[in-house]
C-alpha positions in Angstrom: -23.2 -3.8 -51.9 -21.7 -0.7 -53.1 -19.3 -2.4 -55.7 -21.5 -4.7 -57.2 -23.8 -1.0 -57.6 -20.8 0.4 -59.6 -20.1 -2.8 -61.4 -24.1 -2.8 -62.3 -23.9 0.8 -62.9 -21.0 0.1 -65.9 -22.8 -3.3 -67.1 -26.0 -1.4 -67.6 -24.4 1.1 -70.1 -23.9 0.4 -73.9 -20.2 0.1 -73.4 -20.3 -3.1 -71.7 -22.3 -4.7 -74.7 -19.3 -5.4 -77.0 -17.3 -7.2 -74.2 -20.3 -9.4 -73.5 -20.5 -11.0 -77.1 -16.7 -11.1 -76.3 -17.5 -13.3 -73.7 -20.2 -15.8 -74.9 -18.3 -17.8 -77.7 -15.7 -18.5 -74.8 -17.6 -19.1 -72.2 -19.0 -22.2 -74.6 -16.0 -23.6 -75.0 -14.9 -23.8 -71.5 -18.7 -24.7 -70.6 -17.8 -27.7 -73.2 -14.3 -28.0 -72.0 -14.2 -28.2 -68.0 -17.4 -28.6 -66.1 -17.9 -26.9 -62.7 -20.9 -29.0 -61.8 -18.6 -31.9 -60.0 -19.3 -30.9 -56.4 -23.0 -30.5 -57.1 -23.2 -34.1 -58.7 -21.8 -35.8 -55.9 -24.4 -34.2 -53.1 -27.1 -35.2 -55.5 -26.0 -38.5 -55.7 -24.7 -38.8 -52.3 -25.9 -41.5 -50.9 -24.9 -43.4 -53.7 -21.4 -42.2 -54.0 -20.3 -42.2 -50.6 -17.8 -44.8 -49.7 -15.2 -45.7 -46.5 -12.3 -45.3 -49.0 -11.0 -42.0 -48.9 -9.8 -42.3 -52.8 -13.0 -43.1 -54.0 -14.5 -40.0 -51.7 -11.9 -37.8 -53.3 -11.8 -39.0 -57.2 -15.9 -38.9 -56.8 -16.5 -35.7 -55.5 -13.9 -33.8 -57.8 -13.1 -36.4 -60.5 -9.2 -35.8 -59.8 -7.0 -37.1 -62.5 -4.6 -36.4 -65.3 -7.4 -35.9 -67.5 -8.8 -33.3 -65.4 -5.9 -31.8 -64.7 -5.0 -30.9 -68.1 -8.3 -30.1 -69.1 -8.1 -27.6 -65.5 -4.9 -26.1 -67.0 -6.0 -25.4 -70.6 -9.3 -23.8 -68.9 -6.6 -21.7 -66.3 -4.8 -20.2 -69.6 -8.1 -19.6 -71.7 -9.6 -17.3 -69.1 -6.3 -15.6 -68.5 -5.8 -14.7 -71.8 -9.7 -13.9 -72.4 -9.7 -11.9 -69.1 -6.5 -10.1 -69.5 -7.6 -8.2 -73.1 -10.7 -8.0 -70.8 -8.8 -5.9 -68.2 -6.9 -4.3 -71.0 -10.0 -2.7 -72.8 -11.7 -1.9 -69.6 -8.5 0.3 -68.2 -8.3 2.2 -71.2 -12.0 2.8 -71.2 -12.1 4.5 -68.2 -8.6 6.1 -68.3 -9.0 7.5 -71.6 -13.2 7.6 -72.0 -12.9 5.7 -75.2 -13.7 1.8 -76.0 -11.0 0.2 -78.3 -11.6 -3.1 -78.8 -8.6 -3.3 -81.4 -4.8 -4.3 -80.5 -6.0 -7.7 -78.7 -2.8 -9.1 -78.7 -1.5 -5.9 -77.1 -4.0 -6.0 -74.4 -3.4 -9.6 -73.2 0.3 -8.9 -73.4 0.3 -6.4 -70.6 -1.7 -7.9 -68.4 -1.3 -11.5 -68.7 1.3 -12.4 -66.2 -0.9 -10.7 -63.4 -4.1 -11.9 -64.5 -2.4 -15.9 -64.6 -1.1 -15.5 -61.3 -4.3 -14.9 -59.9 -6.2 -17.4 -61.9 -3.5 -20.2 -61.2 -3.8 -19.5 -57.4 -8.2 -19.7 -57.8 -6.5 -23.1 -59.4 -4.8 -24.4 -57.2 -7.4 -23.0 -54.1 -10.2 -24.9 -55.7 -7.6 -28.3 -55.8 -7.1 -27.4 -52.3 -10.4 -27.0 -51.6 -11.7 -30.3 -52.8 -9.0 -32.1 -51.0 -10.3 -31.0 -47.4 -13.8 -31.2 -48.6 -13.1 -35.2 -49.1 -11.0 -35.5 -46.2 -14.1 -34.5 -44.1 -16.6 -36.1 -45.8 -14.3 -39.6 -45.4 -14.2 -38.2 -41.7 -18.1 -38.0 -41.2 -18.8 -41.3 -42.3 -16.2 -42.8 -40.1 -18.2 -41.1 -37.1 -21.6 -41.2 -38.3 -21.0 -44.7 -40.3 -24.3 -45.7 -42.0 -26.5 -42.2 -41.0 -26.5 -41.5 -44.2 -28.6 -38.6 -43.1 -26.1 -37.0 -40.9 -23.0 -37.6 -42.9 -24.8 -35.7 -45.6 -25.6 -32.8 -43.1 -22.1 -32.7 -41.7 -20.7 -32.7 -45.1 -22.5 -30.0 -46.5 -22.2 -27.9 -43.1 -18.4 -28.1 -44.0 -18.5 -27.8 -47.7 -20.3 -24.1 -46.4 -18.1 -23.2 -44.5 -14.5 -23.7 -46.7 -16.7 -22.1 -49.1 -17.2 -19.2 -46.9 -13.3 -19.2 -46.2 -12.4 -19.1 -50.4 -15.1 -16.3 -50.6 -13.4 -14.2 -47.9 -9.5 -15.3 -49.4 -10.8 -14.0 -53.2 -12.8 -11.1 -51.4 -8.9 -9.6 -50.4 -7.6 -10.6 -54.0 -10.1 -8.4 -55.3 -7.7 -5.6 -56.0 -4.9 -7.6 -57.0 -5.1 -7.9 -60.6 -5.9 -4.3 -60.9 -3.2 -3.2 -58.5 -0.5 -4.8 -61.0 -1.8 -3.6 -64.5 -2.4 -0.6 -63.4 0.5 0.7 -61.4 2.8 -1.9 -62.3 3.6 -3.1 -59.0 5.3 -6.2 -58.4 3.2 -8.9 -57.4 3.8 -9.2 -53.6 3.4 -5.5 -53.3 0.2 -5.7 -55.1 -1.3 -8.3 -53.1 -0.1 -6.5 -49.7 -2.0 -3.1 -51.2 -4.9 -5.3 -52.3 -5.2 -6.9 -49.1 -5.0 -3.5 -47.2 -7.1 -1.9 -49.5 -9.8 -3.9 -49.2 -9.6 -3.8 -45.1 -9.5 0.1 -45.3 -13.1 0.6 -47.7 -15.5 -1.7 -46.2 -14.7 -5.3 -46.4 -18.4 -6.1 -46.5 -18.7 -4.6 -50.0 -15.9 -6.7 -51.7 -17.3 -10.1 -49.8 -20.6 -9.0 -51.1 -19.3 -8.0 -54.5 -17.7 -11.9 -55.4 -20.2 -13.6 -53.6 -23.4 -12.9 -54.8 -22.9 -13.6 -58.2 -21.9 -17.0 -57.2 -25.2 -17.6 -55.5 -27.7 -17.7 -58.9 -25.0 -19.6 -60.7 -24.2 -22.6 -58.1 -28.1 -22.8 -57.9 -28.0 -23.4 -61.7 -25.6 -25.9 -61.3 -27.1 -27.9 -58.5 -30.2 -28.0 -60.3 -28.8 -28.8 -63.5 -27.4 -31.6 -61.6 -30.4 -32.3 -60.2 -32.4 -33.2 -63.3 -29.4 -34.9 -64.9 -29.7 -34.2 -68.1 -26.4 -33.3 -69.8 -27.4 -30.7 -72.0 -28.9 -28.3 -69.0 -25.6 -29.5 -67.0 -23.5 -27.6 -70.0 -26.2 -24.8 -69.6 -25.3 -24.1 -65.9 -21.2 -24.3 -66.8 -22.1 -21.7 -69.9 -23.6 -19.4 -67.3 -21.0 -19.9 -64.8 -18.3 -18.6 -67.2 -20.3 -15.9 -68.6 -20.8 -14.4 -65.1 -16.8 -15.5 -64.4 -15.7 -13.6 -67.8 -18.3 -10.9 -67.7 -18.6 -9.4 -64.0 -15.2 -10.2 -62.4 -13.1 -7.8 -64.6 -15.4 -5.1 -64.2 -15.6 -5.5 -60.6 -12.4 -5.8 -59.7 -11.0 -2.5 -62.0 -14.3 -0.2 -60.8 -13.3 -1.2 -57.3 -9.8 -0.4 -57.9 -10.7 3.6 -59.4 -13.2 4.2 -56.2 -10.8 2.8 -53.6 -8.1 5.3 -54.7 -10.5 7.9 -56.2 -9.0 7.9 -59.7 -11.0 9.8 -62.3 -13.2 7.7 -65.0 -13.3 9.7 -68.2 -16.0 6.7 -68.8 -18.4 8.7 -67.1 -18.2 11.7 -68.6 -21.6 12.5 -70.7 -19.6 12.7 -74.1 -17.9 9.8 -73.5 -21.1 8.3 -72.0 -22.8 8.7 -75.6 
């Protein structure tokens, strides 16, 4: 818990206000763009949507397809370039003690190539993740057959538990991005330090740190789902990339300064003012 207490600590203060409204206008256009709500859909509709074809399974439970795909791309490059002036502003702040919102393009240009390469691999994890979602969904009702019951049980047991796996995988990325902008390390190095890093402080904290966020916001989307009404289904995607935009960055860079006790002239009581 002790990250998500400094990341709350930072979003509490008047500096964080400014990157916020950054965030909302964006966050509606990818909550209009890309929805995150597929997964949910298809459990509340399961017993309807569940077929012997393993296609079927597949396209209905993540709505694969070129259309998708390039709508899933577009969304990968919006929130790298939103999320690296993000991480640009954020650094400075608590290098320097002062907010400067100006010299976006500046800001995404150092830290776009390390912010892409994370969000292209969150991508490609999530493709990944769908894919052996289906394939043991299609595997369930092979053995369970008609229980409908039972497959659904099985299903969502597994759906918990590669969700459990991505946490843990992003939980060791979370010093990745940082590790890059900051010191300018190579990728590979960065992820080796990120990986160690976050074995070395507490593991628990970082796990706790990504997932809980998650929690609120999936519950929004299942419920959203739930109801079926399409305007409260673009609701729960607004939210879900408002947290994405809003909390992540400041996570991951106040995690980074405390894991190698760096000083944060963003604390200082001036700079506090």
């Amino acid at each position: 818990m002790k990250y998500i207490k400094l990341t709350w600590e930072y979003i509490r203060e008047r500096h964080f206000r400014p990157l916020a409204l950054a965030c909302l206008p964006v966050a509606i256009v990818l909550a209009l763009l890309k929805s995150f709500s597929t997964t949910a859909n298809y459990f509340v509709n399961f017993k309807s949507k569940t077929s012997g074809s393993f296609s079927e399974i597949f396209l209905s439970s993540t709505q694969f397809g070129w259309q998708s795909v390039l709508l899933g791309a577009a969304t990968i490059v919006i929130i790298s370039f939103v999320s690296s002036y993000l991480l640009g502003v954020l650094i400075r702040h608590m290098r320097t003690g002062r907010q400067d919102l100006s010299h976006v393009f500046t800001r995404i240009n150092e830290n776009f190539l390390a912010v892409f390469r994370l969000a292209l691999f969150v991508g490609i994890s999530i493709v990944f993740f769908g894919l052996l979602n289906s394939t043991f969904i299609f595997l369930w009702s092979k053995i369970a057959r008609r229980v409908t019951w039972l497959v659904f049980l099985l299903s969502f047991i597994t759906m918990a538990g590669l969700f459990f796996v991505l946490i843990v995988a992003f939980s060791y990325l979370s010093l990745w991005v940082p590790a890059m902008a900051i010191t300018g390390q190579p990728s590979f190095p960065s992820l080796s330090t990120s990986i160690r890093e976050t074995k070395n402080h507490g593991f628990s904290s970082f796990f706790w740190g990504v997932l809980i966020p998650l929690i609120p916001t999936f519950a929004i989307e299942y419920l959203t789902s739930l109801v079926g009404i399409s305007f409260l289904t673009v609701i729960g995607d607004f939210i879900f990339y408002f947290v994405l935009l809003a909390y992540y960055p400041v996570f991951s860079v106040v995690a980074y300064y405390d894991v190698f006790g760096l000083d944060r002239e963003d604390l200082l009581r001036a700079n506090r003012m």
